[in-house]
C-alpha positions in Angstrom: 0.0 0.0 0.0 1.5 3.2 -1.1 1.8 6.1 1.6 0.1 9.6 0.9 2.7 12.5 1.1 2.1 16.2 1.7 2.5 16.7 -2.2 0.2 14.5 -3.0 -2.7 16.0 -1.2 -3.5 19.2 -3.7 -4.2 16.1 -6.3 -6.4 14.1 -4.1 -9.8 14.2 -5.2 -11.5 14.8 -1.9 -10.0 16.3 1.1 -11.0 17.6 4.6 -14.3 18.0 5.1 -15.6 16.4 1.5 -13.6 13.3 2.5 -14.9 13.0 5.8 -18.5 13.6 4.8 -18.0 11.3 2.1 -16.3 8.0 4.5 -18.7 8.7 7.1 -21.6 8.4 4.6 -19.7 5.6 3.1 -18.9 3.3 6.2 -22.7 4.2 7.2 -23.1 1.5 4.7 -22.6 -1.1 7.2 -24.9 0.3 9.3 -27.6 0.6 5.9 -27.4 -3.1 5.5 -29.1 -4.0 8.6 -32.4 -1.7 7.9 -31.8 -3.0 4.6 -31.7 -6.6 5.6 -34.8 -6.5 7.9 -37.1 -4.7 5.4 -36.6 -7.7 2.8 -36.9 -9.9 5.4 -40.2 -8.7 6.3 -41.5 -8.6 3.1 -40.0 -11.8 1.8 -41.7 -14.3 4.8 -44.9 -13.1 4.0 -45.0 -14.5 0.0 -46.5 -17.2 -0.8 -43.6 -18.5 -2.8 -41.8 -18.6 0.1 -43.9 -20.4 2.5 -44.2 -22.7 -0.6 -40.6 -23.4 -0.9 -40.4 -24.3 2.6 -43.0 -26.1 3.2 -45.5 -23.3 5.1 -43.3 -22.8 8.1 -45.4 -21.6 11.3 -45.1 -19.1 13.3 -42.5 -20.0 15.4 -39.8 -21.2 12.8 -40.8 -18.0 10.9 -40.0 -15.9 14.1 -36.7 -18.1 14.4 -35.7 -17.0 11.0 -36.2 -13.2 11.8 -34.8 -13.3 15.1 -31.6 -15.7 14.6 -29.8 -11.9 12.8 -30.1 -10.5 15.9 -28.5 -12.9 18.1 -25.7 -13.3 15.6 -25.1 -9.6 15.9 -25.4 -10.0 19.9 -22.6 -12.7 19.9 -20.3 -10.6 17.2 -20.8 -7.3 19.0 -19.7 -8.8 22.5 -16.0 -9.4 20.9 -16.6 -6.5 18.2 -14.6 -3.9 20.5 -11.6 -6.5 21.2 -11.6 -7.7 17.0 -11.5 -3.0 16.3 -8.7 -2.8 18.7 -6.1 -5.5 17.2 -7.3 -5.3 13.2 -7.9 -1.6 13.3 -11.2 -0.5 12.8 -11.0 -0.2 8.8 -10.3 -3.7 8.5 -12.9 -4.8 11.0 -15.3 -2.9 9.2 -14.3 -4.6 5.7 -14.4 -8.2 7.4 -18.1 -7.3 8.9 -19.2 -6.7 5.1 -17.2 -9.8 4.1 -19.3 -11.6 6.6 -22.8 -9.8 5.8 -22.5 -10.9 2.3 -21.5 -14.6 3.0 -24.6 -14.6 5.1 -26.7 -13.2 2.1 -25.2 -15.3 -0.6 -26.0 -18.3 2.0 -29.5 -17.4 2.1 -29.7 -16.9 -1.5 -28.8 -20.1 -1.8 -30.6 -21.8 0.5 -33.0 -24.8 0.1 -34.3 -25.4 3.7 -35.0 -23.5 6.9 -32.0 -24.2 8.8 -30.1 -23.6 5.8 -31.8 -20.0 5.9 -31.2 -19.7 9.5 -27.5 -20.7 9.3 -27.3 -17.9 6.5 -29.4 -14.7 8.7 -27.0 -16.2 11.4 -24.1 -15.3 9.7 -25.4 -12.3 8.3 -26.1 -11.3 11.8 -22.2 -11.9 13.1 -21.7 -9.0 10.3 -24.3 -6.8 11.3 -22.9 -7.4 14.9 -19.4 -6.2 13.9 -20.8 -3.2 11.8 -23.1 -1.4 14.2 -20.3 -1.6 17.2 -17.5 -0.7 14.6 -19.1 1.8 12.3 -20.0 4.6 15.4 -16.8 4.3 16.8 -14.9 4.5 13.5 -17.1 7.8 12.7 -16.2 9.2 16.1 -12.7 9.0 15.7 -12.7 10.3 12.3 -15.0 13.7 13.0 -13.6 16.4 14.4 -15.3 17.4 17.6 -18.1 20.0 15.8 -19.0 17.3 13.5 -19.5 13.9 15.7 -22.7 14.5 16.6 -24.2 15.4 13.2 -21.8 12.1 11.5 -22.8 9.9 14.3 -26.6 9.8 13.2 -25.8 9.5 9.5 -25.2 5.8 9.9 -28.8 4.8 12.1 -30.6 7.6 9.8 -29.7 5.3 6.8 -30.4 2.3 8.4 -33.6 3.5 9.2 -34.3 5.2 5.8 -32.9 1.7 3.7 -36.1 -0.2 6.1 -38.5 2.5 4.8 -37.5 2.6 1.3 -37.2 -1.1 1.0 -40.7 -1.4 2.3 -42.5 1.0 0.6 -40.6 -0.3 -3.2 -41.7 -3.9 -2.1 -45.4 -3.2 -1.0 -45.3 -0.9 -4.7 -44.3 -3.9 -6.5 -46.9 -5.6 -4.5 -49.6 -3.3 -5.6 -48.1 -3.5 -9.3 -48.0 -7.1 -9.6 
């Protein structure tokens, strides 16, 4: 990895506060993919197809499938402050997306509940890593007028990516 010297910075394309508005929104990302992850949840257990596919789960396995995210991300975000402190936080962050999108590509692929629950499990030691990782990482990168403001861009888009994703999938609902 090449080092960034003091010449070099009147060429970068963003610097000061464009580059920290733009990493903050960026790293938010992590943050995005949980709202993001439980508005196609709740949208995709309802279909028809799905219950169909496997085999009209009740209630209670449907429940496990929603819930089983969360308790990943409890697990991950108990150890989440120990993994930040000896990878760094960038590289934390990178492995939580890493993680995130093994869970998603699981549950893509899945062709039976506890296949699907193994996947929103991993997804959820991602999402674990990313919500303890992200607000720390933003804090340490804002300057003290700005922490405030950066810190509630990440749970802003989380919340925003739940809304948007429900309202496209109940449009599409309407459409179909």
């Amino acid at each position: 990895m090449s080092e960034i010297t003091p010449a070099d910075i009147p060429n970068a394309p963003l610097v000061g506060k464009p580059l920290l508005y733009f990493t903050s929104v960026f790293v938010s990302l992590g943050v995005f993919l949980f709202g993001y992850d439980q508005g196609y949840c709740s949208g995709i257990i309802v279909q028809q197809s799905f219950k169909d596919y496997f085999g009209d789960p009740s209630s209670s396995t449907i429940g496990t499938i929603v819930a089983i995210l969360e308790i990943g991300a409890l697990i991950s975000s108990f150890n989440s402050g120990h993994i930040g402190d000896s990878l760094g936080r960038r590289r934390t962050i990178r492995w939580g997306a890493f993680i995130f999108c093994v869970g998603g590509f699981c549950q893509s692929i899945s062709t039976s509940v506890p296949h699907m629950i193994i996947g929103r499990f991993i997804s959820g030691l991602g999402v674990g890593l990313l919500s303890s990782i992200v607000p720390v990482y933003q804090a340490e990168i804002s300057p003290p007028d700005s922490r405030g403001k950066l810190g509630c861009v990440e749970f802003t888009e989380s919340h925003y990516m739940f809304k948007l994703y429900l309202v496209l999938y109940y449009g599409l609902v309407l459409l179909s």
